[in-house]
C-alpha positions as CSV (number, residue, x, y, z in Angstrom):
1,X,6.2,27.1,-12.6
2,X,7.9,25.8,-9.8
3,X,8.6,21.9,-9.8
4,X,7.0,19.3,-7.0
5,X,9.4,16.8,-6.2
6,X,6.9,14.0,-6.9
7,X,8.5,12.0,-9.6
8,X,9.2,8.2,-8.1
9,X,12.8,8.0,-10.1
10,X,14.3,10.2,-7.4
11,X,14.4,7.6,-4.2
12,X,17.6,9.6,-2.5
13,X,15.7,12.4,-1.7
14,X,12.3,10.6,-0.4
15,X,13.6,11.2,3.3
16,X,13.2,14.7,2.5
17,X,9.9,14.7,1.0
18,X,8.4,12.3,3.7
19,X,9.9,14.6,6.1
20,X,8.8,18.0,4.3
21,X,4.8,16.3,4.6
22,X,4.9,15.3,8.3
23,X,6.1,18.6,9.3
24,X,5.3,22.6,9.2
25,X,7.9,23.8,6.8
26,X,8.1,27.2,5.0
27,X,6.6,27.2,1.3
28,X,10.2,28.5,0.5
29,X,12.0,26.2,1.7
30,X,9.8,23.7,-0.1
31,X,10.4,25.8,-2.8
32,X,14.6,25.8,-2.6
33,X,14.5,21.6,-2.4
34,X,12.6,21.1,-4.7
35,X,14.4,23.5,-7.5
36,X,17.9,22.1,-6.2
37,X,16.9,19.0,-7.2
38,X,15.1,19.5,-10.0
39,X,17.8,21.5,-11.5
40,X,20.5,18.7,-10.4
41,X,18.2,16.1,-13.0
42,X,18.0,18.5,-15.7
43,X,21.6,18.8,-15.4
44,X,22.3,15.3,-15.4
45,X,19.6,14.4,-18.1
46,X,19.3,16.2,-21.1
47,X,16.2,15.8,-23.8
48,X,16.8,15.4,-26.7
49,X,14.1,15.3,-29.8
50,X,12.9,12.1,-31.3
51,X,13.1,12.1,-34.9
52,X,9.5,12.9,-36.9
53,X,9.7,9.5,-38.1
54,X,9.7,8.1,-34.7
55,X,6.8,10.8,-33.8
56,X,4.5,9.8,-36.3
57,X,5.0,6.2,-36.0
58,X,4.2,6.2,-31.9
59,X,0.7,8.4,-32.8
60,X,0.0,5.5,-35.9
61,X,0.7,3.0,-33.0
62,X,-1.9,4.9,-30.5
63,X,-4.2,5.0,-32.9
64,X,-4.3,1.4,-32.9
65,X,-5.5,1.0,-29.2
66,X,-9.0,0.7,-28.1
67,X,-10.6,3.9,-28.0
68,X,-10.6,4.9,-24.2
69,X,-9.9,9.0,-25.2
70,X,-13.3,10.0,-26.9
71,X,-15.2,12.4,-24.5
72,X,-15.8,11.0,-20.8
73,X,-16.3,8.1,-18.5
74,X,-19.2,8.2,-16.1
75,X,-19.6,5.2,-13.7
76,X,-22.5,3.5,-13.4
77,X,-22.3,1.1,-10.6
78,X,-22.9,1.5,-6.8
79,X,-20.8,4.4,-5.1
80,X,-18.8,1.5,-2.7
81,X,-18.2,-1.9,-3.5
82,X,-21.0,-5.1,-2.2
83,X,-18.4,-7.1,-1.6
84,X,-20.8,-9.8,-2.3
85,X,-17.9,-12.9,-1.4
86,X,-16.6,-12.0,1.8
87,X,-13.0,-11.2,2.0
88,X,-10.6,-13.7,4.0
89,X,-9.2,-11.1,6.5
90,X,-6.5,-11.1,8.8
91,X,-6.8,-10.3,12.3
92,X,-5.6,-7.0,11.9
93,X,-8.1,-6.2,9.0
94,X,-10.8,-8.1,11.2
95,X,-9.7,-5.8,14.4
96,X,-10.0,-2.5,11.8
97,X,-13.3,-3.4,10.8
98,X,-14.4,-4.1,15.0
99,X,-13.5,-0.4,15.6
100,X,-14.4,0.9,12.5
101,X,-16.5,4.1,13.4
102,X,-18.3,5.4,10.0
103,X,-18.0,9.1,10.2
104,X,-14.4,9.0,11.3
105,X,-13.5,6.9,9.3
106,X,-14.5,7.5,6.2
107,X,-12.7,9.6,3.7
108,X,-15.0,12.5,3.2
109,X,-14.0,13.3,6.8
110,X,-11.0,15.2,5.7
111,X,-10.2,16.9,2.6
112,X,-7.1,14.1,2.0
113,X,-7.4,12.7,-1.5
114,X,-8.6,9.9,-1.7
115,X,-6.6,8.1,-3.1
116,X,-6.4,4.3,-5.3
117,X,-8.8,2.4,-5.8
118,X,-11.5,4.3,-4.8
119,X,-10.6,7.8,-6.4
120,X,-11.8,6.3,-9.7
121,X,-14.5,3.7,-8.2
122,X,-16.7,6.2,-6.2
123,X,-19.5,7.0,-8.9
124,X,-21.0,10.2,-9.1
125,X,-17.9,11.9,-11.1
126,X,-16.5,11.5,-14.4
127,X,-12.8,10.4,-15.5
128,X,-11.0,11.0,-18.6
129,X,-8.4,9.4,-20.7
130,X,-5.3,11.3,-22.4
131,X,-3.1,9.1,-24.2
132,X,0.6,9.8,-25.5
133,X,3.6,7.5,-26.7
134,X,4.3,5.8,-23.3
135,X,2.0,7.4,-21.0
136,X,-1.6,7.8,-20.5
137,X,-2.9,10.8,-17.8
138,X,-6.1,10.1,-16.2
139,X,-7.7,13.3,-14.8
140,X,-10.6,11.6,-12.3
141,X,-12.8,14.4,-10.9
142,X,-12.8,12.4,-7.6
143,X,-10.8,15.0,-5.7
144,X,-9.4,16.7,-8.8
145,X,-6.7,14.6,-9.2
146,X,-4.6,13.4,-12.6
147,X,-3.2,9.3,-12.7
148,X,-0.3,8.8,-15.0
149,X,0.1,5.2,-16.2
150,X,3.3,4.8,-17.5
151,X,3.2,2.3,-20.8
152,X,6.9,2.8,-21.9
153,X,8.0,-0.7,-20.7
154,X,9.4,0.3,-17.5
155,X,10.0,-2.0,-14.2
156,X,8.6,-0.4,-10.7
157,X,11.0,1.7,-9.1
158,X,12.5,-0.3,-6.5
159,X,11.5,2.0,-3.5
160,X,9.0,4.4,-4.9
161,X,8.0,7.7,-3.4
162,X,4.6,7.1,-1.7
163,X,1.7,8.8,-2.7
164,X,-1.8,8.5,-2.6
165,X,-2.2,7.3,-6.5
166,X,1.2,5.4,-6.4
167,X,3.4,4.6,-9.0
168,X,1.2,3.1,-11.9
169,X,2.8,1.0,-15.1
170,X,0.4,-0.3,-17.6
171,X,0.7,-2.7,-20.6
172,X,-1.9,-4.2,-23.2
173,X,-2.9,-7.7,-23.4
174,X,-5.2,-7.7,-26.7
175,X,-7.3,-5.2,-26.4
176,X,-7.0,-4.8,-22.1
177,X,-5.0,-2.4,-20.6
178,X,-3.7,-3.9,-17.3
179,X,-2.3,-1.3,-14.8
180,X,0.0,-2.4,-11.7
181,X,0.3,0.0,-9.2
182,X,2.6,-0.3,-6.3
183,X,4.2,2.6,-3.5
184,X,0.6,3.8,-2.1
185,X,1.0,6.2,0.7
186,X,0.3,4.2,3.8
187,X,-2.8,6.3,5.1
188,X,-4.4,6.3,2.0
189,X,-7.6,4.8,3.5
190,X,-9.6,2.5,1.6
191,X,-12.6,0.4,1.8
192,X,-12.0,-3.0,3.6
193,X,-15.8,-4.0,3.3
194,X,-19.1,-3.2,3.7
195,X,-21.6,-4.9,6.8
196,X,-24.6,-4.4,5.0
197,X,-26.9,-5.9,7.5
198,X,-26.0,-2.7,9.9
199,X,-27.1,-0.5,7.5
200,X,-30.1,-2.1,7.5
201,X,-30.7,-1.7,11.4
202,X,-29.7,1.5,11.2
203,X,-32.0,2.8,8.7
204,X,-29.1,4.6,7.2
205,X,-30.3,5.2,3.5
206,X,-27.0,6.6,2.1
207,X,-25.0,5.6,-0.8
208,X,-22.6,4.8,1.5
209,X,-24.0,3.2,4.2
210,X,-22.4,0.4,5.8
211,X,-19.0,1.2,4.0
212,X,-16.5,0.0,6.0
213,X,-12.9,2.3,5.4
214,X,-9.8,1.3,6.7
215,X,-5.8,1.1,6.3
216,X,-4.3,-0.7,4.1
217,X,-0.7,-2.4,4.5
218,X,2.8,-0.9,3.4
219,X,2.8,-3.4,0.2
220,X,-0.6,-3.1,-1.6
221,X,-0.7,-3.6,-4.7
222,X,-3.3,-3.6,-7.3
223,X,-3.8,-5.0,-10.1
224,X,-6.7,-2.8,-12.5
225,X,-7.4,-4.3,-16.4
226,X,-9.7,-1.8,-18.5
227,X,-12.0,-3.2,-21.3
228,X,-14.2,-1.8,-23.8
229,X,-17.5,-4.0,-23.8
230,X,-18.4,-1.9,-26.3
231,X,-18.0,1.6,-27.7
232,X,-20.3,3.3,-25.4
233,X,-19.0,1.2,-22.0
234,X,-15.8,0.2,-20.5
235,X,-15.6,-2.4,-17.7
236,X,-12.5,-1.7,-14.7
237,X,-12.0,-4.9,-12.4
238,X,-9.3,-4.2,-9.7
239,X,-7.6,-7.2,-8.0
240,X,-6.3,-6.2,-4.6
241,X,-2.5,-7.7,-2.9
242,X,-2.4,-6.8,0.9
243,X,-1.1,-9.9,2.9
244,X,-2.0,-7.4,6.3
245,X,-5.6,-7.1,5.3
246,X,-6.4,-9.8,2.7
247,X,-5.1,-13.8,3.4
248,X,-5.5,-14.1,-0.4
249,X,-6.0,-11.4,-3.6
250,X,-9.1,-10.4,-2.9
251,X,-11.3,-9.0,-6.8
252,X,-13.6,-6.9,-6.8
253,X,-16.7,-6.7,-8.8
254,X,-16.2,-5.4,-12.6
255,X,-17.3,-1.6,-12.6
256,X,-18.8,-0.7,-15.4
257,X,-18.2,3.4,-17.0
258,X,-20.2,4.8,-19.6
259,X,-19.1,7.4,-22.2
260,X,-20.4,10.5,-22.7
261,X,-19.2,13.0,-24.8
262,X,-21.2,16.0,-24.8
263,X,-20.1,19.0,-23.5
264,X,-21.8,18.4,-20.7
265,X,-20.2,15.5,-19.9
266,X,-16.9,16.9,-19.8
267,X,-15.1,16.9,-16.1
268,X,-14.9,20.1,-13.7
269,X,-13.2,21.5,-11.4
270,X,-13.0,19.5,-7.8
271,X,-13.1,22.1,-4.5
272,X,-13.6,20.2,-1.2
273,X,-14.8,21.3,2.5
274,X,-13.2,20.1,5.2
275,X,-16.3,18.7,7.3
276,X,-14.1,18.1,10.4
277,X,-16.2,21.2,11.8
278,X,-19.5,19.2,11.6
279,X,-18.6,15.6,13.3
280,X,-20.6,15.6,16.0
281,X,-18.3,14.1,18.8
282,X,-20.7,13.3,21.2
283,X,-23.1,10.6,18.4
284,X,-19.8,10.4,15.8
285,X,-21.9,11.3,13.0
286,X,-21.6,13.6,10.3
287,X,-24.4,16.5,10.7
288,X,-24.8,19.5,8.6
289,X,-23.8,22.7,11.1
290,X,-25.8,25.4,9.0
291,X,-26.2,27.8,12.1
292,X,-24.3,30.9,11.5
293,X,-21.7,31.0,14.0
294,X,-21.5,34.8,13.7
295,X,-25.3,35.2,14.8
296,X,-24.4,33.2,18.0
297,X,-21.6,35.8,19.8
């Protein structure tokens, strides 16, 4: 398999990557940077075994964690967030959410990811837990994508390759797993509120109606700490840092997940459609095009 260059621990060669996304480049020669440098770290940084000792000891260790990894985590709360206290914007979140036009901007507009926090707040699809001495993957359904909270002990890479999950290091406090996750990319769109009383007028009955999606700054960061209320339900409260949006940390309201683990209940396979085709330009709204295009030559 050939490697992505995705890993944050190589910041020299982000200006290649940032370059090789904003521009139409040849899978091989994607291909060719990313094996030169992988090839460059393997070289430079060779594995070598921990002892069985040490093996055994790190699985004892996991073992006495809360039990996030049994079967599946299906949320139960509302699709977007209330927002119930408003937010203390800055003009230029204030001047985003003026313009804010619901079908463009919205994430299911595109087939982007869509990225932290609202890959694993949107309800609707599971997410699962894998844990592993210093690291736990979280595979969210949400656009098919995979987290990996790194619980090693580490420090934030001081410029981190952007991406749409960013670089995520968690630690326990009792029995909380608190997750800091800096170097989001920067169009990563998110929810900056939600204008409820719109809706309303509009008669829009949606789960996402009144949503309001947005940019966030260069230097969010969130804060996320996962708690078992009980075996069967798991709370996620995320505390959002973005001094261009937000005056002050803005929380918002626990989620609450709960396990399922049935077969049925395990995740699937996540295949999006590009609805670009069906914006309507002239209302702005997303309609359904289900006329054949073929019948109409």
């Amino acid at each position: 398999m050939s490697p992505v260059l995705t890993p944050s621990q190589r910041p020299a060669r982000h200006a290649v990557t940032r370059l090789l996304r904003g521009c139409a480049c040849s899978l091989a020669a994607l291909a060719l940077t990313a094996q030169a440098g992988y090839a460059q770290d393997v070289a430079q940084n060779v594995a070598k075994p921990k002892s069985k000792e040490e093996q055994t000891k790190a699985w004892e260790d996991i073992a006495k964690l809360p039990d996030f990894w049994q079967g599946t985590w299906q949320s139960i709360s509302p699709i977007v967030d209330d927002f119930p206290t408003p937010p203390n914007y800055t003009p230029e979140a204030l001047a985003q959410i003026k313009n804010n036009k619901q079908a463009e901007d919205s994430p299911f507009t595109n087939c982007k990811p869509l990225g932290m926090p609202f890959a694993i707040y949107i309800g609707g699809m599971p997410m699962k837990f894998f844990q592993s001495p210093g690291m736990i993957a979280v595979y969210v359904e949400t656009s098919g994508v995979t987290r990996f909270i790194h619980t090693d002990g580490r420090q934030h890479t001081e410029d981190p390759n952007p991406s749409f999950l960013g670089e995520s290091i968690g630690h326990w406090e009792g029995d909380t797993l608190v997750v800091d996750t800096t170097g989001l990319e920067p169009s990563t769109l998110f929810q900056l509120g939600k204008d409820s009383a719109k809706a309303l007028k509009d008669g829009d009955p949606s789960p996402m109606a009144g949503a309001l999606f947005g940019q966030h700054g260069p230097n969010l960061r969130l804060v996320e700490r996962y708690r078992l209320i009980d075996f069967n339900t798991l709370e996620v409260q995320i505390t959002m840092h973005d001094d261009t949006v937000f005056k002050t940390p803005y929380t918002l309201p626990a989620r609450r997940f709960i396990r399922g683990i049935e077969r049925r209940n395990e995740p699937q396979e996540w295949a999006c459609t590009d609805n670009r085709d069906y914006l309507d330009p002239n209302t702005g709204k997303l309609e359904l095009n289900v006329k054949d295009k073929a019948q109409s030559r």
